[in-house]
C-alpha positions in Angstrom: 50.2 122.4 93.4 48.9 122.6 90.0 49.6 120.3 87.7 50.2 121.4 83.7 50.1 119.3 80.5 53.1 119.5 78.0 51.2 121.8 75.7 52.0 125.4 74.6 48.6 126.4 75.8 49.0 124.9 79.5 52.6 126.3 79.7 52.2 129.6 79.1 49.5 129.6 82.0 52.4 128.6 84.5 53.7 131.7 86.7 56.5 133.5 86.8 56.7 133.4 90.7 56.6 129.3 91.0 60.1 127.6 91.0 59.4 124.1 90.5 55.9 122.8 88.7 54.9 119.0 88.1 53.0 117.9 84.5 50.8 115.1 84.0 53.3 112.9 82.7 55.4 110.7 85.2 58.3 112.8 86.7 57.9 115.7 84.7 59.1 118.9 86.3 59.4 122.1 85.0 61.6 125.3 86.1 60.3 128.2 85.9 63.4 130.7 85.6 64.0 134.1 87.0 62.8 136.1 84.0 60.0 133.4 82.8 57.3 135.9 82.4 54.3 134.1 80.5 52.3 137.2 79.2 55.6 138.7 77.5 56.6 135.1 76.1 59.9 135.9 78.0 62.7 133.9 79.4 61.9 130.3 79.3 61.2 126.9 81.8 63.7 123.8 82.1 61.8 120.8 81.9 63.7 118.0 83.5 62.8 114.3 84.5 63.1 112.9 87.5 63.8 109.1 87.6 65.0 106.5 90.0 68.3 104.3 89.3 70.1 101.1 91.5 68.2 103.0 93.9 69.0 106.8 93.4 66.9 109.6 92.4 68.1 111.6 89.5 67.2 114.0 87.5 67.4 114.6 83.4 67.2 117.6 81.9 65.2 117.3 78.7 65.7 120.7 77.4 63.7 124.3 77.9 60.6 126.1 76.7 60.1 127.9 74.5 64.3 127.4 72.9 62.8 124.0 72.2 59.6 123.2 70.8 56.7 121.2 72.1 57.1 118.6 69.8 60.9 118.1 71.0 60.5 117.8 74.2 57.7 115.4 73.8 60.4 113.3 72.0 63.1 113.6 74.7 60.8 112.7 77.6 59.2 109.5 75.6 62.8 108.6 74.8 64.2 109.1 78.5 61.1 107.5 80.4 61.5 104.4 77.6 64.9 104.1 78.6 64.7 104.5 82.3 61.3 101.3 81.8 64.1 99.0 80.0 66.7 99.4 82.9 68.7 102.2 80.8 69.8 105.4 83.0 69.5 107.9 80.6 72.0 110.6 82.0 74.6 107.6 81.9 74.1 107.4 78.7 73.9 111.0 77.5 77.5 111.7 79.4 78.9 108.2 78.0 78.0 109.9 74.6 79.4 113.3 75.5 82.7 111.1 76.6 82.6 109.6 73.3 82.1 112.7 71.2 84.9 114.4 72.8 87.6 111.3 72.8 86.6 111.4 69.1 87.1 115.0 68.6 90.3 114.8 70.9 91.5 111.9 68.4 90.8 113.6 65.0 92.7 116.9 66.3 95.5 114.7 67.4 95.4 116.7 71.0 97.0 115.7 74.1 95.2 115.2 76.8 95.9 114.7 80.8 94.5 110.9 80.5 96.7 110.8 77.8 99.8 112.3 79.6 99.1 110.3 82.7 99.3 106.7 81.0 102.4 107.8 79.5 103.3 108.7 83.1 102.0 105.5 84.8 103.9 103.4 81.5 107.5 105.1 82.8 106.8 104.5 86.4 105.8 100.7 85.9 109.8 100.5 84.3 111.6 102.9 87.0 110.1 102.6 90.1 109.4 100.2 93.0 106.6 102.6 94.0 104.8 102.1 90.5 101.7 100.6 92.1 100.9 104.2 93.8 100.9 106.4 90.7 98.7 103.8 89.3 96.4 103.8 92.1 96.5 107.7 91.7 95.7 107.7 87.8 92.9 105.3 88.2 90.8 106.6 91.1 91.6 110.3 91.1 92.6 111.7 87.7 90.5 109.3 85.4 87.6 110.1 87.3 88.1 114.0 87.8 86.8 116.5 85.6 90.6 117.4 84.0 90.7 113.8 82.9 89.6 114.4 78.8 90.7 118.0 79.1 93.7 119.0 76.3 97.1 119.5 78.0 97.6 122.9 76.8 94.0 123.9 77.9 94.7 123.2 81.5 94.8 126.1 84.1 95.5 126.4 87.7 92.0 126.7 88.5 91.5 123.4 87.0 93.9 121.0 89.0 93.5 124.1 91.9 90.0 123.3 91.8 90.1 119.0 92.0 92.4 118.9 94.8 90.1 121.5 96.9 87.1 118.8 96.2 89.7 116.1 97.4 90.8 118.0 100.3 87.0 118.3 101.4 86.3 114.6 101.3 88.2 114.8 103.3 91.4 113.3 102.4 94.2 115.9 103.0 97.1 113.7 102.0 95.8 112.3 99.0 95.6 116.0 97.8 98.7 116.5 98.6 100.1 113.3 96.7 97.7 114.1 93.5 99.1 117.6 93.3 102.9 115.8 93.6 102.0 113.6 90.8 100.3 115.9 88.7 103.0 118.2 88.8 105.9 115.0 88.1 103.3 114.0 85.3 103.5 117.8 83.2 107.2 118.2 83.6 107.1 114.9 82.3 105.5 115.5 79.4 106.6 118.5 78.2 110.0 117.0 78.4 108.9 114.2 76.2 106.4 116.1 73.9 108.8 119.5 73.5 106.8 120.3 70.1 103.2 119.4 70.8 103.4 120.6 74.1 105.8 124.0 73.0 102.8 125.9 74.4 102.8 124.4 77.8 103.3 126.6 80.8 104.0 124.2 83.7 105.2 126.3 86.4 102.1 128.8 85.6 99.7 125.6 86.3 101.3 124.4 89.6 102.5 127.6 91.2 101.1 128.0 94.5 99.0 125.1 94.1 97.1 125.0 97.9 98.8 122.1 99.7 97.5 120.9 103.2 99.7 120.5 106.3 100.7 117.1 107.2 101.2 116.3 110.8 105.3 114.6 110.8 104.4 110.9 111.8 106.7 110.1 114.9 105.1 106.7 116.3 107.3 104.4 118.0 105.7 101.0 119.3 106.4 100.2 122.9 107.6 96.8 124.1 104.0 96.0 125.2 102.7 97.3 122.0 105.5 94.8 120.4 104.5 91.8 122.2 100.7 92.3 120.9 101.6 93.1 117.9 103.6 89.7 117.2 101.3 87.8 119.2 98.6 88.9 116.8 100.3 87.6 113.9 99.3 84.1 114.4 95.5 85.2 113.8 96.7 85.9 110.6 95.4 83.0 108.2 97.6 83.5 105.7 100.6 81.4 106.1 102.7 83.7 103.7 101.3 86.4 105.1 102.1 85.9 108.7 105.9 85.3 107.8 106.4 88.7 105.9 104.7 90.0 108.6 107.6 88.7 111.2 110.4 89.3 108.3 109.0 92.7 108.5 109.5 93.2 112.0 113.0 91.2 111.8 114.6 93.7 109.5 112.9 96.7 109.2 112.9 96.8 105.6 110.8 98.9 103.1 107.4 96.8 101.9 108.2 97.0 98.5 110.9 95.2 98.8 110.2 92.3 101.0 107.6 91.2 98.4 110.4 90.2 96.4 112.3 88.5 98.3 113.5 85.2 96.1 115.7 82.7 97.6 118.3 83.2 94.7 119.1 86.6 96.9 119.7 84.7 100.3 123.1 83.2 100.8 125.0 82.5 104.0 122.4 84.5 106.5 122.9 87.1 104.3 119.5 88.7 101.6 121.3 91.1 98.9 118.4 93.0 97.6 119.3 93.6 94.1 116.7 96.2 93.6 116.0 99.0 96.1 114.3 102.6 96.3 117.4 104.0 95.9 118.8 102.2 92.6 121.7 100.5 94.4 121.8 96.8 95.9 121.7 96.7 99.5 122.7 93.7 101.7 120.7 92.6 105.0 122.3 90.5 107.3 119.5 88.2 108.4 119.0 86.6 112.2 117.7 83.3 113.3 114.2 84.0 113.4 114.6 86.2 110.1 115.8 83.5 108.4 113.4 81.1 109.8 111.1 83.3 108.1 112.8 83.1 104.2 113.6 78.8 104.7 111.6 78.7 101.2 112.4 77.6 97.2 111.5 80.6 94.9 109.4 83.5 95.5 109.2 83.6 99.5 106.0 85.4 99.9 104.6 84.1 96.9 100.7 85.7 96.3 97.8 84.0 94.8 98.1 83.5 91.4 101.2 86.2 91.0 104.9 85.9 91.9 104.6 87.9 95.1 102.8 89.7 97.4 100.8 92.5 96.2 102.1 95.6 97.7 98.9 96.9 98.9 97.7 93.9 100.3 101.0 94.2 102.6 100.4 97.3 103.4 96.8 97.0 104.7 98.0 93.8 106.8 100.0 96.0 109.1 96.5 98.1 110.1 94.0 94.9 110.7 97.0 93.2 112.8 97.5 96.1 114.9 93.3 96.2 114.9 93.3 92.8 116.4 96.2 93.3 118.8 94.2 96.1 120.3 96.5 98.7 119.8 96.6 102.5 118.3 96.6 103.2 114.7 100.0 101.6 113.3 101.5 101.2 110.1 104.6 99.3 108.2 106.7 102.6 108.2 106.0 102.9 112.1 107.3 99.1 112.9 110.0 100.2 110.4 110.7 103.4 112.4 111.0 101.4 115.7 113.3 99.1 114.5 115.8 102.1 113.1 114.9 103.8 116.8 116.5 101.1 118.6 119.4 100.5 115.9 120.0 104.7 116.7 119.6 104.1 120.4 122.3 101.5 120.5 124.7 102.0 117.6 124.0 105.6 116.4 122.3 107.4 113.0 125.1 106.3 110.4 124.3 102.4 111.6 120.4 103.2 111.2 121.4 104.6 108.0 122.8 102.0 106.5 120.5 99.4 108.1 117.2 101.0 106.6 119.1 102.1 103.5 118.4 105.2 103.3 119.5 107.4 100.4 123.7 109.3 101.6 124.4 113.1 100.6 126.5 113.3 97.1 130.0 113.3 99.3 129.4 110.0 101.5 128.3 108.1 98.3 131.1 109.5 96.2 134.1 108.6 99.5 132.5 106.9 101.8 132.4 103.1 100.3 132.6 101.5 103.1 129.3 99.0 103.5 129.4 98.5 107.2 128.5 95.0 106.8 129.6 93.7 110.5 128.0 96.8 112.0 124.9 96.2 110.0 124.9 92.4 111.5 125.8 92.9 114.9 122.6 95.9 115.1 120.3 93.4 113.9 121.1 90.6 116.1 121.2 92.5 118.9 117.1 93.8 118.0 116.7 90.0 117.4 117.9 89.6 121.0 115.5 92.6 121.8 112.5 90.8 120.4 112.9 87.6 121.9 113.2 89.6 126.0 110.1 91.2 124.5 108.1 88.3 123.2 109.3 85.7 126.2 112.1 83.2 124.2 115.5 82.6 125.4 118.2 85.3 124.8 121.7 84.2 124.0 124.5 85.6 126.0 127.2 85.5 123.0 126.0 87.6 119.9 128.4 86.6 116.9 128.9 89.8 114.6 131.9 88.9 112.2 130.7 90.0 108.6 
């Protein structure tokens, strides 16, 4: 391969039928393109430079011959290979500026953008939901970081957002896509309710209509009793003391993670927990057995974290997989010990006792009539899993089960 100096006379000598050519200076390559014809003085060459950074080759595109001149490109390569000998990573730098110039530009026009829209969106989650943690999560690592991020509200297109959760989709991660097009989608209605005037020109439904959404395979994973028993007996590899009884709570009850963080000893009275503050907005109380309550015999907070109030939510939830890990058992999550607690509620004392156990959300008519709170059924299902637990786990099981309310 020949090798060319950055000179108008050497560049001109460089054929039309090469695609990539080296110079004399370090990492200097040029690229020819498809009309570059040097006799005619057409079309033109990309001169790029190719560097190494924390271990990874890039490469930096200084400009092309002939739109720029000799003397400029000089200048960007001595600027780009002085950067790259100090530590600097010159393409960082040139997009941290581009970022800069267009939050500047973005700020002087006073336009919205979907970083913007989405901290707005993350702000009202953090005050009305117990799942406030997730959209966070979802602003951080998949909208700040996509290419809609800086882009103006009312610039955005299907093919945009259509476009971001195909490259999620491919990484793969098929539910993510699926939770990043739900929270894009609560994030615009959002906004335009908020910002009716700025946003007049928003068309929401033309922006999330028919946005591709991948199939999710209905999780239906019950453990079995021998699955139970290594389960629980894996709990006490568990170093974390704090984390080991939330763990067993977990199992106990059945109830939702985000809400056995909380759990403070101000809420536990009599064997019962009243949950003040639940997914669905309403209190919710949870008779609590023996060895549930064995679990909650603290002051305070009663899974208290590190150097915060509680348990982090996430941390919870990745406790469940490395248990099950070391247990030697398949795949299993919170929601699947949750779902085989309500299994065996709904085997024994039907769906309306499930219901009610897990708390989940009642149709308009049962909340509206139906205000009975099923305390005693409630008490009597979970004392009778407790009973279920200790056959499976090897303790004593009492013959008498007390169930009055």
């Amino acid at each position: 391969m020949s090798i060319y100096k950055l000179e108008e006379r050497s560049i001109k000598t460089i054929p039309g039928t090469d695609k990539e050519v080296r110079f004399d200076l370090e990492g200097l390559l040029g690229f020819p393109g498809k009309n570059w014809n040097p006799a005619t003085g057409k079309g033109k060459i990309v001169l790029r430079f190719r560097y190494s950074v924390n271990g990874q080759r890039r490469k930096f595109k200084l400009g092309s011959y002939p739109q720029n001149t000799i003397k400029q490109l000089s200048a960007a390569y001595k600027g780009a290979a002085g950067d790259v000998a100090q530590g600097r990573d010159p393409q960082g730098q040139r997009k941290q500026e581009q970022r800069e110039a267009e939050q500047e530009r973005v700020k002087e026009s006073e336009i919205i953008t979907v970083a913007q829209i989405g901290q707005d969106f993350v702000d009202w989650s953090k005050k009305n939901k117990k799942s406030w943690q997730e959209d966070q999560r979802i602003y951080k690592t998949e909208i700040l970081t996509s290419p809609i991020a800086h882009c103006p509200v009312t610039e955005l297109k299907y093919e945009d957002v259509a476009e971001l959760l195909i490259e999620i989709t491919n990484r793969p991660a098929t539910y993510m896509a699926n939770r990043v097009k739900s929270w894009i989608t609560k994030c615009l209605r959002m906004a335009k309710k908020q910002n009716p005037r700025k946003l007049k020109n928003l068309n929401v439904a033309s922006i999330i209509f028919d946005l591709p959404k991948n199939k999710e395979k209905e999780r239906n994973r019950v453990l079995s009793e021998s699955e139970l028993l290594k389960f629980w007996l894996a709990i006490d590899e568990v170093q974390n003391e704090n984390h080991r009884r939330a763990l067993r709570f977990l199992v106990m009850t059945g109830q939702r993670l985000s809400e056995i963080i909380t759990v403070h000893s101000d809420h536990i009275e009599n064997g019962w927990w009243t949950n003040p503050e639940t997914k669905n907005g309403k209190p919710h109380r949870i008779p609590l057995s023996v060895m549930a309550m064995e679990q909650v015999d603290v002051e305070g907070w009663v899974f208290p974290g590190r150097d915060v109030d509680h348990i982090n939510e996430s941390t919870f939830g990745h406790l469940v997989p490395k248990v099950a890990a070391l247990a030697g058992i398949e795949r299993c999550t919170a929601h699947d010990l949750r779902r085989t607690v309500g299994t065996f509620v709904q085997s024994r004392f039907g769906s309306e006792v499930m219901h009610r156990v897990l708390n989940h959300v009642e149709d308009k008519l049962t909340r509206t009539y139906g205000l009975y709170q099923f305390d005693a059924e409630k008490k009597k299902a979970l004392l009778t899993w407790e009973q279920e637990v200790k056959r499976i786990i090897g303790l004593p099981v009492d013959n008498v089960i007390q169930i009055s309310a």
